[in-house]
C-alpha positions as CSV (number, residue, x, y, z in Angstrom):
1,X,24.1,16.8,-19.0
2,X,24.3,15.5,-22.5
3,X,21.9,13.1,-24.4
4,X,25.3,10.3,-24.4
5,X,24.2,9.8,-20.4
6,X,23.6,6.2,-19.6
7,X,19.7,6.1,-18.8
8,X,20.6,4.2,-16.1
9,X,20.0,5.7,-12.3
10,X,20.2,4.1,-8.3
11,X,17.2,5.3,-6.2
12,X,17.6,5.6,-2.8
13,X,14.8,5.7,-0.3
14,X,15.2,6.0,3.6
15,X,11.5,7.5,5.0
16,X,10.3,8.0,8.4
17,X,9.5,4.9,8.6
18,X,13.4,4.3,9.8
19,X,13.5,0.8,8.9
20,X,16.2,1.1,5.6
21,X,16.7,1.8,2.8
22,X,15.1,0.6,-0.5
23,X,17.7,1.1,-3.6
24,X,16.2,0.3,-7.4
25,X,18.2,0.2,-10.3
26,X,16.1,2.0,-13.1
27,X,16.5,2.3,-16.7
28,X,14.9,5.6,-18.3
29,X,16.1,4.7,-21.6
30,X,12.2,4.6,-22.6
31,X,8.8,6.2,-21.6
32,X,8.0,3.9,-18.7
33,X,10.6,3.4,-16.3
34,X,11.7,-0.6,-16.0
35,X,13.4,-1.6,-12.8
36,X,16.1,-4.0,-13.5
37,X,16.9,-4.8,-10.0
38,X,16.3,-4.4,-6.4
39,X,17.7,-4.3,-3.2
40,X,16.6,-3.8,0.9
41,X,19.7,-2.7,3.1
42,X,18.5,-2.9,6.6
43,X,19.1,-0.4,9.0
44,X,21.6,-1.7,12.3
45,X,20.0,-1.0,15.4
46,X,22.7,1.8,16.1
47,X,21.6,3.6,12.9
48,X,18.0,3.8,13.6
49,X,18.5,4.9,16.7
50,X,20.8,7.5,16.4
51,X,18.0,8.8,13.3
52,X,15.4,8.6,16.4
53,X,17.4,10.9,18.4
54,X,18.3,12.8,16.0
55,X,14.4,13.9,15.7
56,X,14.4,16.2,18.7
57,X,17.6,18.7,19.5
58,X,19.9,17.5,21.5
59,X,23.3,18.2,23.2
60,X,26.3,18.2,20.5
61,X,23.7,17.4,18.1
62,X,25.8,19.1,15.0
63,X,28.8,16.8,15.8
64,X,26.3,13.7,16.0
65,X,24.5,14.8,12.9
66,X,27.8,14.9,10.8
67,X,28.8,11.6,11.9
68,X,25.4,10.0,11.5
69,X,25.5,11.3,8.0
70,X,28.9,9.7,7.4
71,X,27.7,6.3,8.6
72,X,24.3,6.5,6.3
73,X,26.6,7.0,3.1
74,X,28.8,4.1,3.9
75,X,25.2,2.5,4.1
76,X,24.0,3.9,1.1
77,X,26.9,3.1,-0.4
78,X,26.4,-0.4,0.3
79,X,23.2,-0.6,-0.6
80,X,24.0,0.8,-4.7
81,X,27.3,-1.8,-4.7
82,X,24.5,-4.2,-3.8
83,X,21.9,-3.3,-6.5
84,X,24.4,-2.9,-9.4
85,X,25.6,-6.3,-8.8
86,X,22.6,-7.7,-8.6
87,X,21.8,-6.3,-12.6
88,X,25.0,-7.7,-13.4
89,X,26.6,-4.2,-14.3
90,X,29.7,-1.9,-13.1
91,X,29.6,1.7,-11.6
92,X,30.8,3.0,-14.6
93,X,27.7,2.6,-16.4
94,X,25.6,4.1,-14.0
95,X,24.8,8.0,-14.8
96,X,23.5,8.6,-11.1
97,X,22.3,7.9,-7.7
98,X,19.4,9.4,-6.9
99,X,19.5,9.9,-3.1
100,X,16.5,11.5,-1.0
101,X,18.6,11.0,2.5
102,X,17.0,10.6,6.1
103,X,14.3,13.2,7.0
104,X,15.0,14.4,10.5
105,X,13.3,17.2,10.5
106,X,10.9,19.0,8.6
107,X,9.9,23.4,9.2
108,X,8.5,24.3,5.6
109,X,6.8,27.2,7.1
110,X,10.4,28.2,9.2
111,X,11.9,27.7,5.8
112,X,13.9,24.4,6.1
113,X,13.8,20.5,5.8
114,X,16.6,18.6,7.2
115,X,17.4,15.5,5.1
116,X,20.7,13.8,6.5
117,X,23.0,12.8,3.8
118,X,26.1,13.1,2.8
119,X,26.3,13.1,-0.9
120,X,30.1,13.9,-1.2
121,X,30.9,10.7,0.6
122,X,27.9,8.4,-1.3
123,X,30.2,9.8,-4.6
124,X,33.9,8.9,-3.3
125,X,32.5,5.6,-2.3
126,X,30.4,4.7,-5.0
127,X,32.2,6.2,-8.0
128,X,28.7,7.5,-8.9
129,X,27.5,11.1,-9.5
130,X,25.0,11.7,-7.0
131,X,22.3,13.9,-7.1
132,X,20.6,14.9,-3.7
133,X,19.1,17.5,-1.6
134,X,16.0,17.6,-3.5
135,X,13.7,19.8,-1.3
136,X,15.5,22.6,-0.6
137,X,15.0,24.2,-4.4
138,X,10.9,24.0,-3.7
139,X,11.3,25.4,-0.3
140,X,13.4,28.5,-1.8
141,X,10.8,29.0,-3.8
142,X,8.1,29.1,-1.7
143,X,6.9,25.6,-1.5
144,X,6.6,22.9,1.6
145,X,9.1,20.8,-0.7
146,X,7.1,17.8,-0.2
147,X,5.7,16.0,-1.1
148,X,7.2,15.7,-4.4
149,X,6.6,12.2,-5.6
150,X,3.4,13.2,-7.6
151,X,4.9,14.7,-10.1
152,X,6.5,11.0,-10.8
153,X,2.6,9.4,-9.8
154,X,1.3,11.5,-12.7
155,X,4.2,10.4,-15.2
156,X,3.3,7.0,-14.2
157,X,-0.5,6.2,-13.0
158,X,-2.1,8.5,-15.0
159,X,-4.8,7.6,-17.2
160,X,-6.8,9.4,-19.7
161,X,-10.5,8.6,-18.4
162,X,-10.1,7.0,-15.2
163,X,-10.2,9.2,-12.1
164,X,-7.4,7.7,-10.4
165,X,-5.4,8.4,-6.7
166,X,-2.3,7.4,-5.1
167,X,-2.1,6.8,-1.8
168,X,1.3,6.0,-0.8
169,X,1.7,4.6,3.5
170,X,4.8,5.2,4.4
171,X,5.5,6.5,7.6
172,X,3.6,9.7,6.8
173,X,0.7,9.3,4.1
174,X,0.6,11.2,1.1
175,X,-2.3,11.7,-1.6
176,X,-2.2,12.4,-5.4
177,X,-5.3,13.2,-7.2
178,X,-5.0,11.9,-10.9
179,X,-8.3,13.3,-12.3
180,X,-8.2,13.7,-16.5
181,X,-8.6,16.8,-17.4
182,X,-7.5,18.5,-14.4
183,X,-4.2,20.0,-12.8
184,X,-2.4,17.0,-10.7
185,X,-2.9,17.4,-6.7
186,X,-0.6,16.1,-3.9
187,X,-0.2,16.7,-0.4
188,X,0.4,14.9,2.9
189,X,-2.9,14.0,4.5
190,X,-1.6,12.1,8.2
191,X,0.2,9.7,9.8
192,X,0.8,6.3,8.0
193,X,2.8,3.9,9.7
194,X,4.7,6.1,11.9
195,X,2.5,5.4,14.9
196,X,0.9,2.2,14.8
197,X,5.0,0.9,14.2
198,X,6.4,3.1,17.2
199,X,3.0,1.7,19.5
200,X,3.6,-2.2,18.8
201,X,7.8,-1.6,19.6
202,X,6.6,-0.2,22.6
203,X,4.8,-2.8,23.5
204,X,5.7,-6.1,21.5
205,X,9.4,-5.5,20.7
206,X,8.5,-5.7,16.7
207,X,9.2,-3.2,14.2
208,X,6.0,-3.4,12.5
209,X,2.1,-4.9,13.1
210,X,2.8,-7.5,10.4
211,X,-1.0,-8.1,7.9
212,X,-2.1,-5.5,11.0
213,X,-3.3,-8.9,13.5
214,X,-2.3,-7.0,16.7
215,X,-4.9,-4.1,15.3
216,X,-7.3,-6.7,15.1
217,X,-7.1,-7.7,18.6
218,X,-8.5,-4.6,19.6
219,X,-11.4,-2.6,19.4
220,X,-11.6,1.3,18.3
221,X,-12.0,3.7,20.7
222,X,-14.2,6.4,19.5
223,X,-13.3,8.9,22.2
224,X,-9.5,9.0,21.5
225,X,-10.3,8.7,17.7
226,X,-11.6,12.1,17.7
227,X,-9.1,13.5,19.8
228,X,-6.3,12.5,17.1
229,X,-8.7,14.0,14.3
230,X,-9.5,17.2,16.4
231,X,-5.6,18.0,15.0
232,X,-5.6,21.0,13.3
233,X,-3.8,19.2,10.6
234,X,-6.6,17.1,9.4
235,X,-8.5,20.3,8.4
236,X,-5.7,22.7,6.9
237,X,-6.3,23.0,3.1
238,X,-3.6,21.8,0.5
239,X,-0.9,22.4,-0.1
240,X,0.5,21.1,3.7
241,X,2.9,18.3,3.9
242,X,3.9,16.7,7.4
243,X,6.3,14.6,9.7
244,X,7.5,13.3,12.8
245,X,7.5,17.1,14.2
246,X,3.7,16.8,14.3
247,X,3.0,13.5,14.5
248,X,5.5,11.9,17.0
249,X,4.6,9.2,19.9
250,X,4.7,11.8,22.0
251,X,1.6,13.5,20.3
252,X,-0.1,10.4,20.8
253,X,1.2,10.3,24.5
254,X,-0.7,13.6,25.2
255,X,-4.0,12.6,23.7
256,X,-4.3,8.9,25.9
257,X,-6.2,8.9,29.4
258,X,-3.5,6.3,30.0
259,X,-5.9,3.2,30.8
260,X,-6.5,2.0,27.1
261,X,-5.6,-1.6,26.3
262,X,-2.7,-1.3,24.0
263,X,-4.2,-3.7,21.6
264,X,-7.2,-0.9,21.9
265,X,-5.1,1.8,20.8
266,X,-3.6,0.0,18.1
267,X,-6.7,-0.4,16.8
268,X,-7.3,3.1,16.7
269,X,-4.0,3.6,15.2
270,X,-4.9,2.2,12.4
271,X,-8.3,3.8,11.9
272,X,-6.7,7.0,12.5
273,X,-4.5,6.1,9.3
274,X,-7.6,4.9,7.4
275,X,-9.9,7.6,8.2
276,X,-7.5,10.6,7.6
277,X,-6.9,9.2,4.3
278,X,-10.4,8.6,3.4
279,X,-11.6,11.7,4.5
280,X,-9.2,13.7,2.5
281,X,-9.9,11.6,-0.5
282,X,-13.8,12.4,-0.3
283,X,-13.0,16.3,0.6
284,X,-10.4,17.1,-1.7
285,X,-10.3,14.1,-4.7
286,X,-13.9,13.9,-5.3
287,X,-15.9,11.3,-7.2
288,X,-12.3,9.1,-7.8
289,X,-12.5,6.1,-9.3
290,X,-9.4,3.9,-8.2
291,X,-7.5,4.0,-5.4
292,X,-4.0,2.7,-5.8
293,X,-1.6,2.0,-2.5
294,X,2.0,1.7,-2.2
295,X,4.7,2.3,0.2
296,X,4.7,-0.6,3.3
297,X,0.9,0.0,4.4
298,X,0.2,-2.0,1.3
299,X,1.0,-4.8,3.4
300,X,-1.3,-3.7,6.3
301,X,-4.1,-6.4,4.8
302,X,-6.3,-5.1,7.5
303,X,-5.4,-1.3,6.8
304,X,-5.7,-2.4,3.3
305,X,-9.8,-3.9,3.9
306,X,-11.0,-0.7,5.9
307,X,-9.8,1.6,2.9
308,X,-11.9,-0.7,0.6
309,X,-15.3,-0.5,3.5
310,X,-14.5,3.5,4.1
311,X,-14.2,3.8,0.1
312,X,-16.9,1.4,-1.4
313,X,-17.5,3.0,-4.8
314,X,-13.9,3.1,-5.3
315,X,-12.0,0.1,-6.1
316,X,-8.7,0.1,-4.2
317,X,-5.7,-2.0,-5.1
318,X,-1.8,-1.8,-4.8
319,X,0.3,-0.1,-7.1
320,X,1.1,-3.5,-8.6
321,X,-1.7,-4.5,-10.5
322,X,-0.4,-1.2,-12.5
323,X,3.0,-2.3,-12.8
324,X,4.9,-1.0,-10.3
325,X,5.5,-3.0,-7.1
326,X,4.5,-1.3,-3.8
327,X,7.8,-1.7,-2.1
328,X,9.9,0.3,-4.9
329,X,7.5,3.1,-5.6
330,X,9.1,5.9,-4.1
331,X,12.4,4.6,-4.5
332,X,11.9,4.8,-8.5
333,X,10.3,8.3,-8.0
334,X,13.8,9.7,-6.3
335,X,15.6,7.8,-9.2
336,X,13.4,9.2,-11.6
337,X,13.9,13.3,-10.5
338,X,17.6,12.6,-10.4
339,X,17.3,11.7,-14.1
340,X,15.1,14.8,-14.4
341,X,18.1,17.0,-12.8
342,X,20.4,15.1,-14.8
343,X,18.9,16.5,-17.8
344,X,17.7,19.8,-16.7
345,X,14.4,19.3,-16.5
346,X,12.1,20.7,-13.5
347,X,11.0,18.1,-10.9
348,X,7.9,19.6,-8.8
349,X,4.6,20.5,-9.4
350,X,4.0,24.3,-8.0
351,X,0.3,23.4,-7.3
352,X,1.3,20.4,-5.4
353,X,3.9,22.1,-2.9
354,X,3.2,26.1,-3.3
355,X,5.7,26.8,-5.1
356,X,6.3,30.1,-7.0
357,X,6.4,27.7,-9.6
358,X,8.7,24.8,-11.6
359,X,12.3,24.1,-10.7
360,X,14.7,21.7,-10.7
361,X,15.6,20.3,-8.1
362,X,18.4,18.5,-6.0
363,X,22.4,19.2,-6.6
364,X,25.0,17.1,-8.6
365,X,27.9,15.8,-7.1
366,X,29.7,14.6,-9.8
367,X,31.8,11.2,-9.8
């Protein structure tokens, strides 16, 4: 693309939390990217759970895949119209949506990661270029394709002399390791969200455990705490990246005597979270300084005070107090490697994902 391309770029950002999607308006025009506006787009209750069944196979599942897609860029769609207005601006001065689509499934060792989109649609609709399928460039090459926002952490968080790390809570959990002086790490460390959010619909009819009170109903249960950490997972070296594959409510399902209180197993939910992330941080960030949160766990205010008692050398804080609100994070990161695309500059970090090495990533669909 040529240097006349607007800086100006839509993130989009649907995780595995399946709750919506979070579209930013970004302007790259200098060093520091500045949000100019934001915008949630709720997912209908038919959306999300078509994206829940769409986890595990299922009969005619190509058919409902293609038509699930359809529907998400009509939603997407909606979502950028929503955004641009909100800055006051037209379509035409938009150079691209950045669009990460819905995760449905994710095999980097079987060579694939499924993200549902349909970024011909998003285009039509939008009268946007869009720039999407971001993993599948990393995977080609060797890598798990995820996680890749650290590459954006690094442009972002870093600091000279601080030893800082990003924690973002999504759904899954992911760690970068900003340490001065040394190469960037990134990987996945656990579930997030996923879990403790599935447990409390089971059981409450809410989406989420709102400030975490229902997890501080209960108690921990030490027995079923080390069962979920016995996972293999917890102890495979970086680089490893995750999802609802491994960590899905029926994992949990398999690992409960079936007598716990539920409050009980939130609980444990959210030590599980807590733990996983700590652990990794001592084992594979040592001697960090800061920790930093975003994504929706930031929220979590009880998720947020056992990461401060688990971690209490290390000051831990939102991604806020550095500029950048929690909520938008990753949204701004999928904006910012579409400008990276947009201008033909590589997008991973090979020692975050495995790859062979850098590469640009995602494909343009222009306007």
């Amino acid at each position: 693309m040529s240097s006349a391309v607007p800086p100006l770029v839509v993130g989009l950002m649907s995780g595995t939390s399946l709750d919506g999607v979070d579209a930013v308006l970004v302007d790259f025009a200098d060093r520091h990217p500045r949000m100019l506006a934001t915008f949630w787009q709720p997912y209908s209750d038919a959306i999300r759970q078509q994206a829940l069944q769409l986890q595990t196979p299922q009969y005619d599942e190509i058919r409902s895949a293609a038509l699930f897609a359809n529907e998400l860029a009509r939603c997407y769609a909606e979502a950028v119209r929503q955004v641009i207005a909100k800055a006051g601006l037209e379509a035409t001065q938009i150079a691209a949506i950045g669009c990460h689509g819905q995760t449905i499934r994710h095999q980097p060792a079987a060579g694939y990661s499924v993200q549902l989109n349909n970024p011909a649609l998003l285009a039509e609709l939008a009268g946007i270029a869009v720039v999407a399928d971001f993993r599948s460039r990393d995977i080609a090459a060797g890598g798990q394709g995820a996680p890749l926002v650290p590459a954006f952490h690094a442009a972002v968080f870093g600091d000279p002399e601080r030893h800082r790390v990003i924690l973002n809570i999504g759904g899954i959990a992911n760690l970068t390791d900003l340490n001065p002086g040394h190469a960037v790490r990134g990987f996945d460390c656990g579930p997030g969200n996923l879990l403790m959010d599935a447990w409390i619909e089971r059981h409450k009819g809410l989406r989420y455990d709102e400030a975490g009170r229902w997890a501080r109903e209960g108690q921990i249960l030490p027995e079923l705490l080390d069962k979920l950490l016995a996972d293999a997972f917890f102890n495979t070296n970086p680089p490893k990246s995750c999802g609802r594959d491994e960590f899905s409510i029926a994992w949990l399902e398999h690992r409960l005597a079936g007598r716990e209180r539920p409050e009980d197993v939130q609980a444990t939910l959210l030590e599980l979270s807590a733990v996983s992330a700590t652990d990794a941080l001592r084992r594979w960030c040592e001697q960090s300084q800061e920790l930093f949160v975003c994504g929706g766990g930031a929220h979590n205010q009880a998720l947020m005070a056992r990461l401060q008692q688990l971690l209490p050398d290390c000051r831990v804080a939102s991604t806020d107090s550095l500029g950048q609100p929690a909520d938008w994070v990753e949204a701004v990161a999928f904006a910012w490697l579409a400008w990276r695309t947009l201008r033909g500059e590589t997008g991973n970090l090979a020692e975050v994902t495995g790859a062979g090495g850098p590469r640009i990533l995602g494909a343009i669909y222009p306007r």
